[in-house]
C-alpha positions in Angstrom: 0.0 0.0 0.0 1.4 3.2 -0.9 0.3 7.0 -0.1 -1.7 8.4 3.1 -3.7 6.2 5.0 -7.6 7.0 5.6 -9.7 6.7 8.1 -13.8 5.9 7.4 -16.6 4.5 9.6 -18.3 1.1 9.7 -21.8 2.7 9.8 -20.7 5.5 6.4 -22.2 8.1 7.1 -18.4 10.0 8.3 -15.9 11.5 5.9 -12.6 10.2 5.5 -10.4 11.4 8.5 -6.6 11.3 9.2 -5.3 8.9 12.0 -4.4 11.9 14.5 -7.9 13.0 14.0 -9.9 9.3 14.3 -7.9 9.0 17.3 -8.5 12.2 18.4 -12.6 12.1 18.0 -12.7 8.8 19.4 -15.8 7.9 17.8 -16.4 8.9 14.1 -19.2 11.3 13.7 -21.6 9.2 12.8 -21.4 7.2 15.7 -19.6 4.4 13.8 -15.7 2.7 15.1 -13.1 4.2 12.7 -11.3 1.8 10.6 -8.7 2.1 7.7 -9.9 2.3 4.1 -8.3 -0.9 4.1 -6.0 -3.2 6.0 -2.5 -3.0 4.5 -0.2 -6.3 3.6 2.8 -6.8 5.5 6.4 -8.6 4.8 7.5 -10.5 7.4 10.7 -9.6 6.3 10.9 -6.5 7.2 10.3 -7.1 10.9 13.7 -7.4 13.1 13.7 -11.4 14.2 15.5 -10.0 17.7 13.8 -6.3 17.8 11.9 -5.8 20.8 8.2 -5.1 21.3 8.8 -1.4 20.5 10.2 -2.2 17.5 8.1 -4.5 16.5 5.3 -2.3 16.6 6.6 0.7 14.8 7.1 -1.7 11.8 3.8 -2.8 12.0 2.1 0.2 12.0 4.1 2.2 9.6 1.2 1.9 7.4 -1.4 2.8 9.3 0.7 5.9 10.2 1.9 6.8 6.7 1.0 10.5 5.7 -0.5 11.1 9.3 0.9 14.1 11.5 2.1 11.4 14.0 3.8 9.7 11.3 7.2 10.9 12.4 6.6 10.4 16.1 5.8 6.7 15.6 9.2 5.2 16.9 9.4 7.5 19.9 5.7 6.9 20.3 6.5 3.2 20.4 9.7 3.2 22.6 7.5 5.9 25.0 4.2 3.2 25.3 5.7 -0.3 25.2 8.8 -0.3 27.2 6.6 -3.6 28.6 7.2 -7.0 29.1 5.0 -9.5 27.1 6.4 -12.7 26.7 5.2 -16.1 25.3 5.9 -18.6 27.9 5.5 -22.6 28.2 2.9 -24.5 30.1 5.4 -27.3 31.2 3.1 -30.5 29.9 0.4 -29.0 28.1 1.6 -28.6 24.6 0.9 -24.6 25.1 1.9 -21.4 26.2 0.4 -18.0 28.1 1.4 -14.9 26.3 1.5 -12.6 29.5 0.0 -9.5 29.0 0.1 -8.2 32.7 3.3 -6.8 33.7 2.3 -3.0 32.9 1.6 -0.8 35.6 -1.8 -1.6 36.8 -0.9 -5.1 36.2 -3.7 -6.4 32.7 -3.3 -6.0 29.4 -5.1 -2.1 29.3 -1.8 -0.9 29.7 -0.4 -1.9 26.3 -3.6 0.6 24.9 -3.9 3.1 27.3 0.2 4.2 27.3 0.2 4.5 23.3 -3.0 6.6 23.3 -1.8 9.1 26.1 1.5 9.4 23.9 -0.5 9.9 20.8 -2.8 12.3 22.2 -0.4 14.5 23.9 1.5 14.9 20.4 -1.3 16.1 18.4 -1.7 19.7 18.3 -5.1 21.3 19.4 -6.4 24.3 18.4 -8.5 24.5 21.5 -6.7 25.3 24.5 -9.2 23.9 26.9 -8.1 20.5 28.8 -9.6 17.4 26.7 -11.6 15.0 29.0 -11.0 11.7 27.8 -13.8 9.7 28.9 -13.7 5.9 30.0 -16.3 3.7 30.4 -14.4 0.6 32.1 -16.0 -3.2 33.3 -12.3 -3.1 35.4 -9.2 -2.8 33.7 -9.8 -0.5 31.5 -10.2 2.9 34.1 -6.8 2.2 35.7 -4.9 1.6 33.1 -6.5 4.8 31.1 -5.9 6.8 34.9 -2.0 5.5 34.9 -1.2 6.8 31.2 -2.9 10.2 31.3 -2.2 11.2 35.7 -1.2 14.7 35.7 -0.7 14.9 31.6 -1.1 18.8 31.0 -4.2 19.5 28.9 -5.7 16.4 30.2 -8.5 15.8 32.1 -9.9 11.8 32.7 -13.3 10.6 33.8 -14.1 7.1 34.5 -17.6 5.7 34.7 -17.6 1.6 36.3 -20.6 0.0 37.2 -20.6 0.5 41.1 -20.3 -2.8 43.2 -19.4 -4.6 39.4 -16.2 -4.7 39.7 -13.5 -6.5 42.1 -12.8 -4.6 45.2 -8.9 -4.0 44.1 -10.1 -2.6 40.7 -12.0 -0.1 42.3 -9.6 1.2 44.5 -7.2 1.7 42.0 -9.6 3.2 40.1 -10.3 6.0 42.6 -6.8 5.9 44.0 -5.4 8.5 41.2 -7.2 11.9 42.1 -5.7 15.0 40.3 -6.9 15.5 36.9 -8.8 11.6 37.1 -12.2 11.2 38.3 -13.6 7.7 38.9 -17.4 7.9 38.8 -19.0 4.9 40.1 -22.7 4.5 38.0 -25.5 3.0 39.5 -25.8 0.2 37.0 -24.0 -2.4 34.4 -21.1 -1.4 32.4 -23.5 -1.8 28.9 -25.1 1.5 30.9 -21.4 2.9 31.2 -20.6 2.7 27.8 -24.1 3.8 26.3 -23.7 6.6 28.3 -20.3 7.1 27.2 -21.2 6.8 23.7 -24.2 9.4 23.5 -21.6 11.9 25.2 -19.2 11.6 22.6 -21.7 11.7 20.0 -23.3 14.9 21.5 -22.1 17.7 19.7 -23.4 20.2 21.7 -21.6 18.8 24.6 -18.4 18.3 22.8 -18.7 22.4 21.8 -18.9 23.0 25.7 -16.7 20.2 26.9 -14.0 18.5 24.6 -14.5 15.0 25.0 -11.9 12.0 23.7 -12.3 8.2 24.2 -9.8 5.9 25.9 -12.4 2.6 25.4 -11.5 0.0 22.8 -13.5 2.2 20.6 -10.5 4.5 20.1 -7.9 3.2 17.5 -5.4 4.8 19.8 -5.6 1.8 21.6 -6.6 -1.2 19.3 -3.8 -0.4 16.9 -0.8 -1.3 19.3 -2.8 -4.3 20.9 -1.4 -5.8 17.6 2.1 -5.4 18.3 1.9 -8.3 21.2 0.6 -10.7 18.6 2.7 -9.7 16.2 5.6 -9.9 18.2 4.7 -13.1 19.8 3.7 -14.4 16.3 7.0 -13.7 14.8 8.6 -15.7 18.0 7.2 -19.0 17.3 7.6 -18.3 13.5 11.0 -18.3 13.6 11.9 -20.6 16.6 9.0 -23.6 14.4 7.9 -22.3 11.3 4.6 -22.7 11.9 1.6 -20.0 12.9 0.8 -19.6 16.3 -2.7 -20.9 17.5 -4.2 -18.1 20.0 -6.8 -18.3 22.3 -8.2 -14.7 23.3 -10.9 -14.2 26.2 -12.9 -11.4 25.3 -15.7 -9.2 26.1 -16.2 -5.9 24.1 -14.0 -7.6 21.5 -10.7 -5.0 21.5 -8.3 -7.7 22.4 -9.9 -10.0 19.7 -9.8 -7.4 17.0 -6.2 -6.7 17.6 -5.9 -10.5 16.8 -8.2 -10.7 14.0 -6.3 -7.8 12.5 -2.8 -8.6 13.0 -3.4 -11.7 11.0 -5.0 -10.3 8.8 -2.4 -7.7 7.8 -0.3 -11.1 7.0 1.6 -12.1 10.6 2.1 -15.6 11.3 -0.9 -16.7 13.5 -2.9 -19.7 12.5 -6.3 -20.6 14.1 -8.4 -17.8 16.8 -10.5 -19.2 19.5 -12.3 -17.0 21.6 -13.1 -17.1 25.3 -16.4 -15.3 26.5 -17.6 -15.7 30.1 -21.9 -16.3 30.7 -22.3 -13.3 28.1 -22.8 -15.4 25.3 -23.9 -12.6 22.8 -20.7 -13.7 20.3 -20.6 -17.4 21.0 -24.5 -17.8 20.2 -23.7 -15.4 16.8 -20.8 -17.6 15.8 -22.8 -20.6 15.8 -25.3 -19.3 13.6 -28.1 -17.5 16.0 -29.1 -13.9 14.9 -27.0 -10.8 16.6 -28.9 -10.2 19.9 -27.0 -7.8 22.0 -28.8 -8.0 26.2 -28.2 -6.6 28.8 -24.9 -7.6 30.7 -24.8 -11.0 33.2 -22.1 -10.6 36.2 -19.6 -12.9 36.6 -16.6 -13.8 38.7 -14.3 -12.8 35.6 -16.8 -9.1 35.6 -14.2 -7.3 32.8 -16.2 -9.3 30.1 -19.2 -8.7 31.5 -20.4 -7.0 28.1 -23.9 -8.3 26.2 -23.6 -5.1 23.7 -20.1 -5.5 22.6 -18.6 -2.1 21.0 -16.3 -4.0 18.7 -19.0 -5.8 17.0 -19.0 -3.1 13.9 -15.5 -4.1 13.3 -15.8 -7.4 13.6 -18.5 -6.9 10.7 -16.5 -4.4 8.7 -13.5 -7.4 8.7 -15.9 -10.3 7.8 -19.2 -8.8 6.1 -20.1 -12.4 4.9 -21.7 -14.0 8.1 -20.6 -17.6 6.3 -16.8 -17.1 6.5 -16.5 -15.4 9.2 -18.9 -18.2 11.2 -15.9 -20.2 9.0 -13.0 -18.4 10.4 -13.8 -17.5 14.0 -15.1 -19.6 16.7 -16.5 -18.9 20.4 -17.1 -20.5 23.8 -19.2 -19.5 26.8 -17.7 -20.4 30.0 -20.1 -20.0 33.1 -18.4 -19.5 36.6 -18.0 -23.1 38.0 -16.0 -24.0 35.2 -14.1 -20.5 35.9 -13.5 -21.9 39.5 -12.9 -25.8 39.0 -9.9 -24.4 35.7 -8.5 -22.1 38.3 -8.1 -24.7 40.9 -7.1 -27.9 38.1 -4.4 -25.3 37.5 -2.9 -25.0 41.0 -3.4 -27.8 41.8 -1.9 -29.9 38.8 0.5 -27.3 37.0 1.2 -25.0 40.2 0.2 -22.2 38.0 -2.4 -19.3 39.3 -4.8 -17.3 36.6 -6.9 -14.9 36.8 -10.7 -15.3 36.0 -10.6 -14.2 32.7 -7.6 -16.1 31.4 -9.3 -19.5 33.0 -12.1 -19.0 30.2 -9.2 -19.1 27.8 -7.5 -22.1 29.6 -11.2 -23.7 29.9 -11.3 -23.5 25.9 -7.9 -25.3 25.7 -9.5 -28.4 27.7 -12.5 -28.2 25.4 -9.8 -28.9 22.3 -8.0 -31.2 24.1 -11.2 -33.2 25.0 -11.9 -33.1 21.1 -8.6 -34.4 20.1 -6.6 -31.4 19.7 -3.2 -31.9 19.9 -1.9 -28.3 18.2 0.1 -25.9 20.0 -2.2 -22.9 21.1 -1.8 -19.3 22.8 -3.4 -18.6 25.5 -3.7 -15.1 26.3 -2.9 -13.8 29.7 -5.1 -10.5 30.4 -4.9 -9.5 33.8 -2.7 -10.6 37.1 -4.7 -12.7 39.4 -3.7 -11.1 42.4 -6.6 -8.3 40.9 -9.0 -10.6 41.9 -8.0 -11.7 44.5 -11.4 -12.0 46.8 -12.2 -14.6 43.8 -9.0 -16.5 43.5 -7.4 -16.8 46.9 -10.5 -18.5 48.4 -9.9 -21.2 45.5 -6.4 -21.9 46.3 -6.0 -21.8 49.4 -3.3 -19.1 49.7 -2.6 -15.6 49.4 -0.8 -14.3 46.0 1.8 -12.1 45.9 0.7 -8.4 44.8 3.3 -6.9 42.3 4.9 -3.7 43.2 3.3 -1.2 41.1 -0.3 -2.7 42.2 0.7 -2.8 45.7 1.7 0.9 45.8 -1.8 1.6 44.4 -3.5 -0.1 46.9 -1.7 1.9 49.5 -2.8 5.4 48.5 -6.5 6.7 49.4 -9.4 5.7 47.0 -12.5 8.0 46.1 -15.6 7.7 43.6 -18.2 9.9 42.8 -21.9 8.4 42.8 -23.5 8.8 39.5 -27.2 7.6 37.7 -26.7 5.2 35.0 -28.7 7.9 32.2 -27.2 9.9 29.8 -28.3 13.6 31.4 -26.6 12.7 34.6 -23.0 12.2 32.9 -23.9 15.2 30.3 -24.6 17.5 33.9 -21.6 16.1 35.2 -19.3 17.2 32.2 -20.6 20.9 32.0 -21.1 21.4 36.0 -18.9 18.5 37.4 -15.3 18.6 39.1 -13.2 20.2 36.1 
C-alpha cells in the first residue's frame, strides 16, 4: 500500500479522516468505530527477528501511520508506550503457552492501549486550548490503566464511569486511587449502561462544543492499533523458533483484544487458528454458531471485565468479515459459566502450580475443550490481567494468598474516592458541563 492512510466509519455516514484526528474524535461522527480504508499487507521480512516489542510495533504500523501528522513520532511513540514486558511462555506438559500480558503498571493488558494513546494524544496539536476530558467507560481494567497513562498529563482531564459494586474490590480502589486531573465515577448500573452513556456523550455535539471530549475505550484506534504489536511480536517468536503460525486463544468481552488479533493476522503475521473465550455473556458465541445478533443486557460474573452483552467492537468485527458464512468459518467462540471458571482455576494450582486470573481461566477452559476433542496443536493462551486483581475470587480457591506486584501494591496503598453517579445519559452530560473540572 502506498500514499496516506484513511480513516472511514463502519456505519458511512463519516468522511474520511486522518489517523491523528480518528484517534483524536474517538468515535467517528456518525457514531460508527473508525477503521482504515483498508487493511495494509505486511512482509515479514521487514520485521527485526531479535527487535523488541517497541520495535516491532513501529514496523507494524508504519502503514497505518503513513502521511499522518504522528507519522514521524511513531518510533518514539513506540519506545514511549511499550517499554513492557509480554512474553510467550511454556505451560510445562500442556503442549501450550500463556502470552503474558500483565506486567504493565496496573498489572492487565489495558496498559499496552492506554500508554500509546496518552503518547499519541499529547503529540497532536489542538487548536482548542481547553483541557480534553478523555472519557472511560471501564468493566475493570480498562479505568486504571486509562488513569495511569494520562495522571497529571497537561491538557488532560480523565473521567471514568464503572458500574458500582461490578467490579473486584482492588479494581475499584485503583480506580479511585489516582485523584488529580482523574475522576472515577462509580454508575449506579452495568457497564452496557457505562458505555451507552459514554457513547451518547461523545456523540453529542453540543456537549463536545462545551466540553472536549476524547475516548480511551476499545473504541479508540489509539488503543486497538498497538494491541497488535503483542501478537505480532509473539507471532513472529514462534515463526522463527517452528515455522509454523501460532494458535491463539483470546478471552474477550467488548472484542478489542480480539480485534487486535483478528487484524494482525490479517495484515499477513504468522498466527494460525483464533479461538475466543467469552464468560456467561454469550452474545458472540451464540452469533458464531449461527443465531441472529442479539446484543442483552450484561450477566455478572466472577471474571466481571467481560461482563459486556452489547459488545462495542461488533462493527469491526462486521466491517473485517461482512459475509456471516466465512467469518462463522474463520472465528469460533465458547461460553464459559463460573463453576467451570473456578474448578480451571483450581485444576491449574493444583496440577501445573500455576495461578490465573478469571478471565484467562475462560481461555485455559477453551484449551481443555480442544484437548477433549482431540486437539493436539500448540495454542496461545492469552494472559489478560494478574490474578492477584482478583483476588477475593481466587485466593478462596487456592487456598493461599498471592503475591501483589509492586506497582499494584503501591496503588492499593494510596486513598481511593468515587463519585456516585445515575446510569442515564443527562446525569454524565450534567456532570461534564457542572462537574469537578
Amino acid at each position: 500500500m502506498t500514499g496516506p492512510m484513511k480513516y472511514v466509519s463502519t456505519r458511512g455516514g463519516s468522511p474520511a479522516a486522518a489517523l491523528g484526528q480518528a484517534i483524536a474524535e474517538g468515535l467517528a461522527p456518525d457514531g460508527g468505530l473508525y477503521v482504515p480504508q483498508a487493511l495494509p499487507e505486511l512482509d515479514l521480512a521487514a520485521f527485526d527477528p531479535g527487535g523488541t516489542l517497541a520495535a516491532t510495533a513501529t514496523t507494524l504500523l508504519a502503514p497505518f501511520f503513513a502521511g499522518d501528522a504522528l507519522e514521524n513520532a511513531l518510533a518514539s511513540i513506540c519506545a514511549e508506550a511499550l517499554a513492557i514486558d509480554t512474553p510467550l511462555r511454556a505451560l510445562p506438559r500442556q503442549n501450550a503457552s500463556v502470552l503474558e500480558l500483565f506486567h504493565g503498571p496496573t498489572a492487565a493488558f489495558k496498559d499496552v492501549g492506554a500508554r500509546f494513546l496518552a503518547a499519541c494524544l499529547c503529540r497532536l496539536p489542538r487548536a482548542d486550548h481547553r483541557p480534553l476530558t478523555i472519557l472511560v467507560a471501564t468493566s475493570g481494567d480498562t479505568g486504571a490503566a486509562v488513569a495511569a497513562a494520562f495522571h497529571r498529563q497537561p491538557g488532560m482531564r480523565v473521567v471514568i464511569l464503572y458500574p458500582d459494586g461490578l467490579v473486584s474490590p482492588r479494581q475499584a480502589h485503583q480506580l479511585g486511587c489516582f485523584g488529580d486531573n482523574v475522576h472515577a465515577l462509580r454508575v449506579a448500573g452495568r457497564f452496557d449502561d457505562c458505555q451507552r452513556m459514554v457513547k451518547a456523550a461523545l456523540a453529542d455535539q453540543a456537549l463536545q462544543a462545551a466540553v472536549p471530549l476524547s475516548s480511551a475505550n476499545s473504541i479508540s484506534l489509539g488503543r486497538l492499533l498497538p494491541q497488535m504489536s503483542y501478537y505480532a511480536h509473539a507471532a513472529l517468536s514462534w515463526w522463527h523458533q517452528h515455522r509454523t503460525p501460532l494458535n491463539v486463544i483470546v478471552p474477550t468481552g467488548n472484542l478489542g483484544n480480539a480485534m487486535a488479533c483478528l487484524w494482525t493476522r490479517a495484515v499477513g503475521l504468522p498466527i494460525g487458528e483464533v479461538r475466543l473465550a467469552c464468560n456467561a455473556n454469550a452474545t458472540l458465541p451464540e452469533f458464531l454458531e449461527g443465531a441472529d445478533y442479539t446484543p442483552r443486557e450484561a450477566v455478572a460474573t466472577i471474571a466481571n471485565a467481560m461482563d459486556v452483552g452489547t459488545p462495542s467492537n461488533y462493527e469491526r468485527l462486521r466491517w473485517t468479515f461482512p459475509d456471516d458464512r466465512t467469518l462463522r468459518r474463520l472465528l469460533k467462540a465458547n461460553s464459559v459459566d463460573d463453576d467451570s471458571i473456578r474448578q480451571t482455576i483450581v485444576h491449574h494450582a493444583r496440577e501445573h502450580d500455576e495461578v490465573f486470573c478469571p478471565h484467562t481461566a475462560t481461555a485455559l477452559q477453551q484449551l481443555e475443550r480442544r484437548r477433549e476433542a482431540g486437539d493436539e496443536e500448540h495454542w496461545a493462551v492469552v494472559a489478560t490481567a494478574h490474578p492477584a486483581k482478583f483476588d477475593s475470587v481466587v485466593e478462596p480457591l487456592i487456598g493461599r494468598t498471592l503475591t501483589v506486584p509492586p506497582a499494584l501494591a503501591e496503588m492499593l496503598a494510596r486513598p481511593s474516592n468515587a463519585e456516585p453517579l445515575a446510569a442515564s445519559d443527562d446525569a454524565l452530560r450534567d456532570w461534564l458541563r457542572h462537574g469537578n473540572r
